[in-house]
N, CA and C atoms as a LAMMPS dump frame, in Angstrom:
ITEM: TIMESTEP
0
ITEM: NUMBER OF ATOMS
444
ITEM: BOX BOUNDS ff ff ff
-5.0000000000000000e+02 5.0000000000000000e+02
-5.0000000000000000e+02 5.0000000000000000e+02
-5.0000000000000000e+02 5.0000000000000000e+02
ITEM: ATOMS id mol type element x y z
1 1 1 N 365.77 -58.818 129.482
2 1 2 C 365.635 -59.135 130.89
3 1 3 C 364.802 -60.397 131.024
4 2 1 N 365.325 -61.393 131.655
5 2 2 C 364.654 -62.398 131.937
6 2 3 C 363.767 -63.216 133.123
7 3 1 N 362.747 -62.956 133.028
8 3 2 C 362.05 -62.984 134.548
9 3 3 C 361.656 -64.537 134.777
10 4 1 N 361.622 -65.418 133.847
11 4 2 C 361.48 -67.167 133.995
12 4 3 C 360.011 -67.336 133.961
13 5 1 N 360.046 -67.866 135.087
14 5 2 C 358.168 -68.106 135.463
15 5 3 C 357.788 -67.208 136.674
16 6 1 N 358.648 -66.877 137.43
17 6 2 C 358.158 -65.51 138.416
18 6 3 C 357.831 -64.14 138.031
19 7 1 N 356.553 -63.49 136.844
20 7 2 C 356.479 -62.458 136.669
21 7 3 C 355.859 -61.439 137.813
22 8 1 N 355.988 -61.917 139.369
23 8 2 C 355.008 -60.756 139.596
24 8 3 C 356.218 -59.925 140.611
25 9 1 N 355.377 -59.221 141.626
26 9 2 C 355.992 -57.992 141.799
27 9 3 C 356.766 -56.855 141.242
28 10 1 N 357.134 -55.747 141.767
29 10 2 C 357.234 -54.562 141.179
30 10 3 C 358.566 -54.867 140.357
31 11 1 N 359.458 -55.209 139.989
32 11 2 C 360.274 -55.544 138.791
33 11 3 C 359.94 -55.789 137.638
34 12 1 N 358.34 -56.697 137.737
35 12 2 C 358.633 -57.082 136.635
36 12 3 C 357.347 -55.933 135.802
37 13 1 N 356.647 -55.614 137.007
38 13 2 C 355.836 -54.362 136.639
39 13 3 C 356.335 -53.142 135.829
40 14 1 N 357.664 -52.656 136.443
41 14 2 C 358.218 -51.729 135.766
42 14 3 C 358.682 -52.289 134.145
43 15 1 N 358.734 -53.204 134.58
44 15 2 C 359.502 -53.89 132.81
45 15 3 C 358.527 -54.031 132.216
46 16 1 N 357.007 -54.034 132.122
47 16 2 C 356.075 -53.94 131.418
48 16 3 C 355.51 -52.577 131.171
49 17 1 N 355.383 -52.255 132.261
50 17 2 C 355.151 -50.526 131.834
51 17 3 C 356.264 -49.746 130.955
52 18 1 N 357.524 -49.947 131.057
53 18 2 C 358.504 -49.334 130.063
54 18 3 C 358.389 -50.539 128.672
55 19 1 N 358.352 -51.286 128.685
56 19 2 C 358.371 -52.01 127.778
57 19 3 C 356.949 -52.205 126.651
58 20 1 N 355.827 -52.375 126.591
59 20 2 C 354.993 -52.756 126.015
60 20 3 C 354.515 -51.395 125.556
61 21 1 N 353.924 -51.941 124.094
62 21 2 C 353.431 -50.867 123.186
63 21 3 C 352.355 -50.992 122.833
64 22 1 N 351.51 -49.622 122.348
65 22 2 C 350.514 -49.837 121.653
66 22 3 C 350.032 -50.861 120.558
67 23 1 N 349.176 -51.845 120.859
68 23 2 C 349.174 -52.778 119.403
69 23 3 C 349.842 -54.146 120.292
70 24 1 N 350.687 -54.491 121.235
71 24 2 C 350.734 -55.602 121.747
72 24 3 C 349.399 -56.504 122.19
73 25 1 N 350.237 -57.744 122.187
74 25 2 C 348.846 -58.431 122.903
75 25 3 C 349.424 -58.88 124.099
76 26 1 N 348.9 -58.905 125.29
77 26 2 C 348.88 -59.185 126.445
78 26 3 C 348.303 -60.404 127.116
79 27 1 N 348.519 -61.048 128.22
80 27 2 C 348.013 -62.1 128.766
81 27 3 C 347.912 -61.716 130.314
82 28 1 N 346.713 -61.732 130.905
83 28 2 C 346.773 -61.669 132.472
84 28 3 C 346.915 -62.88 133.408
85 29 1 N 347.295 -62.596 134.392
86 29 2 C 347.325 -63.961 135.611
87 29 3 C 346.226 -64.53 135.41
88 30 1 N 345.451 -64.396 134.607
89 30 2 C 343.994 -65.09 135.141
90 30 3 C 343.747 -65.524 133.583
91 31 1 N 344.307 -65.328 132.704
92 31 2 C 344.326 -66.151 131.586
93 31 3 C 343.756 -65.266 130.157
94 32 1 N 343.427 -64.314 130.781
95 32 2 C 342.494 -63.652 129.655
96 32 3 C 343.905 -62.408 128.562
97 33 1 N 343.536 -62.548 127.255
98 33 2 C 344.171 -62.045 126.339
99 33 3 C 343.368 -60.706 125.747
100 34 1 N 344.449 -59.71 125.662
101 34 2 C 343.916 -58.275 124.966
102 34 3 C 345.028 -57.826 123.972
103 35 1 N 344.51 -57.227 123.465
104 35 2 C 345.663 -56.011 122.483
105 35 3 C 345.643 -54.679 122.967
106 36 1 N 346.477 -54.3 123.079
107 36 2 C 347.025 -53.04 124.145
108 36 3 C 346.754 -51.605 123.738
109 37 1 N 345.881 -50.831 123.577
110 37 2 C 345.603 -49.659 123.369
111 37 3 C 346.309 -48.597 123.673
112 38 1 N 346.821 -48.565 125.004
113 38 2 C 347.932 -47.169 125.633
114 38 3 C 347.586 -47.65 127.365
115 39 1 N 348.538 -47.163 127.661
116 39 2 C 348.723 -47.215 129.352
117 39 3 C 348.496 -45.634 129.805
118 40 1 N 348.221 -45.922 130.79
119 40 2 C 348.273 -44.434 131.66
120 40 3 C 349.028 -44.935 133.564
121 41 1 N 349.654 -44.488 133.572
122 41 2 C 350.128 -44.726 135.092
123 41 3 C 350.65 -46.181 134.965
124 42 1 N 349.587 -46.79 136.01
125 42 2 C 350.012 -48.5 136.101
126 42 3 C 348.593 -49.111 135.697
127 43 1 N 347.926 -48.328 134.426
128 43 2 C 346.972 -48.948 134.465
129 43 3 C 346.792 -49.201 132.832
130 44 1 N 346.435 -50.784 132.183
131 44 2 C 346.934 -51.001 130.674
132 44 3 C 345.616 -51.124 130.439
133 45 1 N 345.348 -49.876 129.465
134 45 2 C 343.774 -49.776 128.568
135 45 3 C 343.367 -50.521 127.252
136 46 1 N 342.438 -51.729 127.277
137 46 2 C 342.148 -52.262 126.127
138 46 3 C 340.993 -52.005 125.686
139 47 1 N 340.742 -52.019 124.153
140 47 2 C 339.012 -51.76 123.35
141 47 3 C 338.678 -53.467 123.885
142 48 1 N 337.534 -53.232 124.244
143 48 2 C 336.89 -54.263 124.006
144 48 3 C 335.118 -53.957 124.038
145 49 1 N 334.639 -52.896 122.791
146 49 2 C 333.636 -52.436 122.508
147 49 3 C 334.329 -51.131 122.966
148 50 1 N 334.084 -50.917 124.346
149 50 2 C 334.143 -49.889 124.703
150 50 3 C 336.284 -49.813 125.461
151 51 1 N 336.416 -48.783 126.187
152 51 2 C 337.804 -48.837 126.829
153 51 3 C 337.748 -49.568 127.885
154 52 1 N 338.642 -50.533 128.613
155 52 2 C 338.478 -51.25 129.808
156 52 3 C 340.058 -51.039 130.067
157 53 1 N 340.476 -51.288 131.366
158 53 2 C 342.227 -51.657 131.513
159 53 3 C 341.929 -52.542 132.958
160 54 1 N 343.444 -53.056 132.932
161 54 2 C 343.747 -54.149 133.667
162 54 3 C 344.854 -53.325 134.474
163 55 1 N 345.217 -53.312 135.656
164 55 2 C 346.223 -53.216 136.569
165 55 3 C 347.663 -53.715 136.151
166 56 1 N 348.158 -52.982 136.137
167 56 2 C 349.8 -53.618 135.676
168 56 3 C 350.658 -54.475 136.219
169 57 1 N 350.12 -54.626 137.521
170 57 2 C 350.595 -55.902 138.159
171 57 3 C 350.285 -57.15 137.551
172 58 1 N 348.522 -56.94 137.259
173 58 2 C 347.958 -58.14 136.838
174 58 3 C 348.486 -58.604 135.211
175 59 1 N 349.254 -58.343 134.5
176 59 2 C 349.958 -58.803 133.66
177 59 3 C 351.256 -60.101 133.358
178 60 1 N 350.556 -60.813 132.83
179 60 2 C 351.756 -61.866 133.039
180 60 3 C 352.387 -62.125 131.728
181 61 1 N 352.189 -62.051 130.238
182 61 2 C 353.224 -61.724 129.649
183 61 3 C 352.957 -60.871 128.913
184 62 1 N 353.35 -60.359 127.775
185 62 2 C 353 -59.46 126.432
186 62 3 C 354.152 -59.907 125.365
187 63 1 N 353.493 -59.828 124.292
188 63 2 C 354.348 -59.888 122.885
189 63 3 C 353.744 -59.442 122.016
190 64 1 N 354.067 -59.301 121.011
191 64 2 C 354.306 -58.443 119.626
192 64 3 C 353.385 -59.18 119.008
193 65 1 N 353.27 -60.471 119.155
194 65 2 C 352.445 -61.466 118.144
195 65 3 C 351.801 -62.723 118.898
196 66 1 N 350.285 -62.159 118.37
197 66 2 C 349.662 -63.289 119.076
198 66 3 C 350.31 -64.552 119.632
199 67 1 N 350.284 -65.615 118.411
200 67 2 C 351.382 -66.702 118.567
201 67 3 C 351.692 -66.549 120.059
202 68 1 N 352.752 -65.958 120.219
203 68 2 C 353.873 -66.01 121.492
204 68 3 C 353.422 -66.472 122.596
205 69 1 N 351.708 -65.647 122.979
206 69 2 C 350.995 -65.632 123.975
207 69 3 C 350.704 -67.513 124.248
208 70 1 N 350.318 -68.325 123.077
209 70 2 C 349.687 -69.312 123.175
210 70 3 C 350.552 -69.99 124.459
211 71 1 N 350.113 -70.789 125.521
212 71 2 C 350.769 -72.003 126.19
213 71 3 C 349.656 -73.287 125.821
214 72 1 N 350.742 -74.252 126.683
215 72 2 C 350.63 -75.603 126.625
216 72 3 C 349.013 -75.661 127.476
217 73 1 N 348.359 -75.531 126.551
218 73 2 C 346.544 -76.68 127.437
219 73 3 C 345.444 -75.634 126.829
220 74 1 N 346.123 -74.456 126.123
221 74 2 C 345.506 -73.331 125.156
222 74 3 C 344.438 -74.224 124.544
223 75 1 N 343.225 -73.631 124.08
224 75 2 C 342.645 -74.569 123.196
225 75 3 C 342.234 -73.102 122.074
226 76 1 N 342.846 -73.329 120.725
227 76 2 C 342.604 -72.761 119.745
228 76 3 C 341.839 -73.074 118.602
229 77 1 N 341.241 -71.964 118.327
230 77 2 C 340.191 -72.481 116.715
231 77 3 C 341.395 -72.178 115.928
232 78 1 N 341.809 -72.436 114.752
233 78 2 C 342.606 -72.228 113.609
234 78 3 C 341.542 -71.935 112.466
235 79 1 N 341.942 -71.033 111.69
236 79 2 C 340.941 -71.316 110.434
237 79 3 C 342.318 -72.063 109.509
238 80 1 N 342.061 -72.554 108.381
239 80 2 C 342.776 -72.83 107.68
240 80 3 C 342.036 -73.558 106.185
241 81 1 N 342.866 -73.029 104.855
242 81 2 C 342.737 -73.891 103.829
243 81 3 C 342.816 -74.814 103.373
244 82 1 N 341.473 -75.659 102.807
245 82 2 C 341.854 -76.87 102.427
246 82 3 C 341.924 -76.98 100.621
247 83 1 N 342.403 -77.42 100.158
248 83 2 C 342.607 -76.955 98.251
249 83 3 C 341.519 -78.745 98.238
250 84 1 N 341.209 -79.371 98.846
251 84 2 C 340.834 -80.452 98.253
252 84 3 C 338.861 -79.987 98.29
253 85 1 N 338.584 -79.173 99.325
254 85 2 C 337.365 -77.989 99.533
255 85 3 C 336.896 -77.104 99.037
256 86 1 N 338.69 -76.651 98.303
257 86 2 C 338.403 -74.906 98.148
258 86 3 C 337.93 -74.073 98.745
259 87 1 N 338.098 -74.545 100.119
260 87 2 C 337.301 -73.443 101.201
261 87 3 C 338.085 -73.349 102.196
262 88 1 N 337.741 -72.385 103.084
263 88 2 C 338.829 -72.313 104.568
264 88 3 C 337.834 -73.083 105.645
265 89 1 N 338.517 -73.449 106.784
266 89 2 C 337.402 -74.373 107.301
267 89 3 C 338.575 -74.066 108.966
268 90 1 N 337.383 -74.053 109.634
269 90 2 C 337.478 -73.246 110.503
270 90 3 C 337.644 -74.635 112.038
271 91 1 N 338.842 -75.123 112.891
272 91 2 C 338.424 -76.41 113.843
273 91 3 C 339.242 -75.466 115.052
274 92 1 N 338.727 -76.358 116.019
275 92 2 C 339.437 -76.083 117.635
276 92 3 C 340.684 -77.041 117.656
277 93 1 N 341.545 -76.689 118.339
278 93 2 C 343.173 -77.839 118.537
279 93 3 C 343.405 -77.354 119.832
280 94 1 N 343.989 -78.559 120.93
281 94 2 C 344.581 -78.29 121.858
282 94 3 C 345.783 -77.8 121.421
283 95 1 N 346.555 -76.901 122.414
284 95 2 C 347.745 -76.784 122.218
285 95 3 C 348.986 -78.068 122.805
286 96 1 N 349.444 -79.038 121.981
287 96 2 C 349.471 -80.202 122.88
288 96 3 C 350.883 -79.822 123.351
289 97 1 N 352.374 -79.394 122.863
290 97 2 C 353.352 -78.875 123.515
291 97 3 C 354.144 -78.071 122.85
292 98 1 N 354.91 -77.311 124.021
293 98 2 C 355.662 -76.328 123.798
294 98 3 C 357.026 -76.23 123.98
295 99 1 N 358.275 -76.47 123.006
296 99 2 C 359.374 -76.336 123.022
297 99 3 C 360.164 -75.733 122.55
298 100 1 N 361.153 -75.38 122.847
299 100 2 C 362.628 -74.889 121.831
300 100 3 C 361.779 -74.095 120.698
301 101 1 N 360.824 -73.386 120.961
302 101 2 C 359.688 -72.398 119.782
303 101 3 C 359.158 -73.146 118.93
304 102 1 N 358.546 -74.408 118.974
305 102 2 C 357.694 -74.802 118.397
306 102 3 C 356.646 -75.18 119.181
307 103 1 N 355.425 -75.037 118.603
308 103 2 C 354.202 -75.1 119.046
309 103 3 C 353.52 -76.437 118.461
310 104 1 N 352.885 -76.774 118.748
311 104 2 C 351.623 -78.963 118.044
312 104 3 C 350.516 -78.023 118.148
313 105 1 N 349.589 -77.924 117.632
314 105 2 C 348.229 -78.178 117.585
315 105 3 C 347.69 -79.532 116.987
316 106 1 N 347.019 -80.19 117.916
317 106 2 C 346.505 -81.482 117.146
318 106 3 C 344.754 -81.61 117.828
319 107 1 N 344.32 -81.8 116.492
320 107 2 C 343.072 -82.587 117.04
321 107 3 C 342.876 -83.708 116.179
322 108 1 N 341.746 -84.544 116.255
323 108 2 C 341.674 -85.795 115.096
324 108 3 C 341.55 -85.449 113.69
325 109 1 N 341.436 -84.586 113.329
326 109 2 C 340.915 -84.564 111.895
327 109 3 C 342.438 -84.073 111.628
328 110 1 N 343.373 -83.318 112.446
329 110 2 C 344.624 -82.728 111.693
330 110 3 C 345.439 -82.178 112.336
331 111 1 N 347.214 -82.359 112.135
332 111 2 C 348.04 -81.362 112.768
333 111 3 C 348.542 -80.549 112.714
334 112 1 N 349.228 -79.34 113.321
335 112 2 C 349.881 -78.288 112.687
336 112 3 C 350.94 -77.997 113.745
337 113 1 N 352.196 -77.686 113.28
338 113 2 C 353.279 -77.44 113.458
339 113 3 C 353.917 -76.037 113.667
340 114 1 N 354.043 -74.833 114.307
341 114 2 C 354.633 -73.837 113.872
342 114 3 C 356.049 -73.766 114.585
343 115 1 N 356.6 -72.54 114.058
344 115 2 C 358.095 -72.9 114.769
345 115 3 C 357.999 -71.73 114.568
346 116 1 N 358.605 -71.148 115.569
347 116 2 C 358.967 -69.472 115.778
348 116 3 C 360.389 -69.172 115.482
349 117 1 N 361.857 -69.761 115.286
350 117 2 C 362.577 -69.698 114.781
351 117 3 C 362.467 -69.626 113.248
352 118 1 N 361.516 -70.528 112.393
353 118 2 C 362.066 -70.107 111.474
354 118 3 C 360.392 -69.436 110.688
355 119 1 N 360.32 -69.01 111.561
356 119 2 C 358.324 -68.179 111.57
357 119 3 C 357.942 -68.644 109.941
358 120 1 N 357.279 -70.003 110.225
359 120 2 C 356.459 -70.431 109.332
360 120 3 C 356.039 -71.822 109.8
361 121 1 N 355.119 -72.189 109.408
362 121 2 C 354.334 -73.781 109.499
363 121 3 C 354.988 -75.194 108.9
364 122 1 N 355.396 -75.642 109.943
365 122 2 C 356.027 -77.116 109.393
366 122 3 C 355.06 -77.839 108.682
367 123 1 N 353.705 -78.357 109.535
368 123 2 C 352.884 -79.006 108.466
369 123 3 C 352.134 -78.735 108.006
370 124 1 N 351.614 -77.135 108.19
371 124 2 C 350.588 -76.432 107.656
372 124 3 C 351.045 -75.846 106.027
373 125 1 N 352.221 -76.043 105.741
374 125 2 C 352.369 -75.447 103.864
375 125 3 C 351.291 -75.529 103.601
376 126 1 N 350.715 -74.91 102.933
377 126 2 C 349.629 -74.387 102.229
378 126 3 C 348.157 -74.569 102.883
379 127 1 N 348.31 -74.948 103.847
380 127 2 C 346.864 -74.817 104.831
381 127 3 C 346.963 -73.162 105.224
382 128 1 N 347.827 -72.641 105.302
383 128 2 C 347.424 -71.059 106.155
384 128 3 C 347.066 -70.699 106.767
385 129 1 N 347.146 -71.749 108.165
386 129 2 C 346.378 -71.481 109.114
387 129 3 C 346.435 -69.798 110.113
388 130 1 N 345.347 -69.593 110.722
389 130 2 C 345.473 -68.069 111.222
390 130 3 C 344.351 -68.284 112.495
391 131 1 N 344.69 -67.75 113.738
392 131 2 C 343.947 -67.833 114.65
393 131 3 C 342.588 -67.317 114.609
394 132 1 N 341.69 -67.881 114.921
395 132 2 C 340.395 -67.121 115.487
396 132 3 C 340.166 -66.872 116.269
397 133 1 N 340.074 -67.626 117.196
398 133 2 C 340.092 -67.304 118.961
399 133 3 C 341.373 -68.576 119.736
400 134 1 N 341.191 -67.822 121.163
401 134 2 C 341.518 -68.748 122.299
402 134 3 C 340.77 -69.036 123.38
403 135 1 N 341.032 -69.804 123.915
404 135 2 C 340.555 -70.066 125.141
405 135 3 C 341.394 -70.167 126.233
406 136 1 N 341.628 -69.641 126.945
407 136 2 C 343.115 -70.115 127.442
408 136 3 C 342.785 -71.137 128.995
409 137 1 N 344.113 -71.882 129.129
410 137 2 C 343.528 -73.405 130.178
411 137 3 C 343.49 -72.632 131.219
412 138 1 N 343.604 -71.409 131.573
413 138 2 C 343.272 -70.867 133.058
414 138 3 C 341.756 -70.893 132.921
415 139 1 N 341.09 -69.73 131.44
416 139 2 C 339.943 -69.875 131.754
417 139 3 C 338.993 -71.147 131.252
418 140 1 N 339.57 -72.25 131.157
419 140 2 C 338.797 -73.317 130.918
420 140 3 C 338.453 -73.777 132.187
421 141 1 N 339.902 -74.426 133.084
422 141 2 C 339.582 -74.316 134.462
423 141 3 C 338.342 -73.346 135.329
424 142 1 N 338.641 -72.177 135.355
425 142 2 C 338.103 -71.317 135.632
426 142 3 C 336.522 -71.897 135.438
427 143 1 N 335.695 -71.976 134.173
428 143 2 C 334.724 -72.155 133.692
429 143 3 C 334.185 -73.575 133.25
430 144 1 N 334.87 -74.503 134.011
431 144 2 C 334.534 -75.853 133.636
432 144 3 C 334.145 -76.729 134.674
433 145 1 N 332.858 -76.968 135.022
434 145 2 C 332.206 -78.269 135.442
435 145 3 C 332.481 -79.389 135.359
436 146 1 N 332.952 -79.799 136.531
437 146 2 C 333.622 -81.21 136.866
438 146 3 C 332.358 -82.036 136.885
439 147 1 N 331.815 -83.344 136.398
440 147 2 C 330.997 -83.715 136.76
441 147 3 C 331.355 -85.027 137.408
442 148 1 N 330.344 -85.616 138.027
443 148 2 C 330.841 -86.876 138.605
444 148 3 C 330.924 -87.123 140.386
């Protein structure tokens, strides 16, 4: 079922409540990311220390794998290997765009490539990169001081 960029009202509610499983990760209207513990009613319960849930309306996508969740203005840490270090080394990357299932992370020191068609790293071979966190551009907005 394909909902585009209009996920809200009760359609697309029901398609999340029948649809999403324990162990998904989720994204809300407001930018913030969880992994999905169990639902009860219309209400989606995540650990975060303790149990918390979010309203099922307030859901705007879910998938199976982190990845999926990322959009365009995301700002991600990557960890990844360097063999010239021998160590994993840990940077932030904007997410710079999103197409046809490939994802850019670029910052100055380095780029990385993934492609969800053929689920592996175009320029990451042997870097291995693996998420640490997000930030997502709602809550950067959200939390960012304009100065000036």
């Amino acid at each position: 079922m394909n909902f585009g960029e209009d996920r809200s009202g009760v359609g697309y509610a029901l398609y999340v409540r029948d649809n999403i499983k324990k162990g998904d990760y989720f994204r809300t209207t407001t930018g913030e990311i969880f992994k999905m513990e169990y639902i009860k009613g219309n209400q989606v319960f995540y650990a975060y220390g303790d149990y918390y849930w979010v309203d099922i309306v307030a859901i705007n996508n879910f998938q199976e794998k982190l990845f999926d969740l990322i959009e365009v203005g995301d700002i991600v840490e990557l960890e990844y290997y360097v063999a010239k270090y021998r160590s994993r080394i840990s940077r932030k990357f904007e997410c710079q765009i999103l197409e046809n299932k490939v994802i850019y992370f670029d910052n100055r020191h380095c780029s990385f490539c993934y492609d969800f068609e053929l689920k592996k790293w175009r320029d990451g071979e042997g870097y291995n990169p693996k998420i640490k966190t997000i930030l997502s551009h709602e809550q950067y907005r959200m939390n960012c001081y304009k100065g000036g």
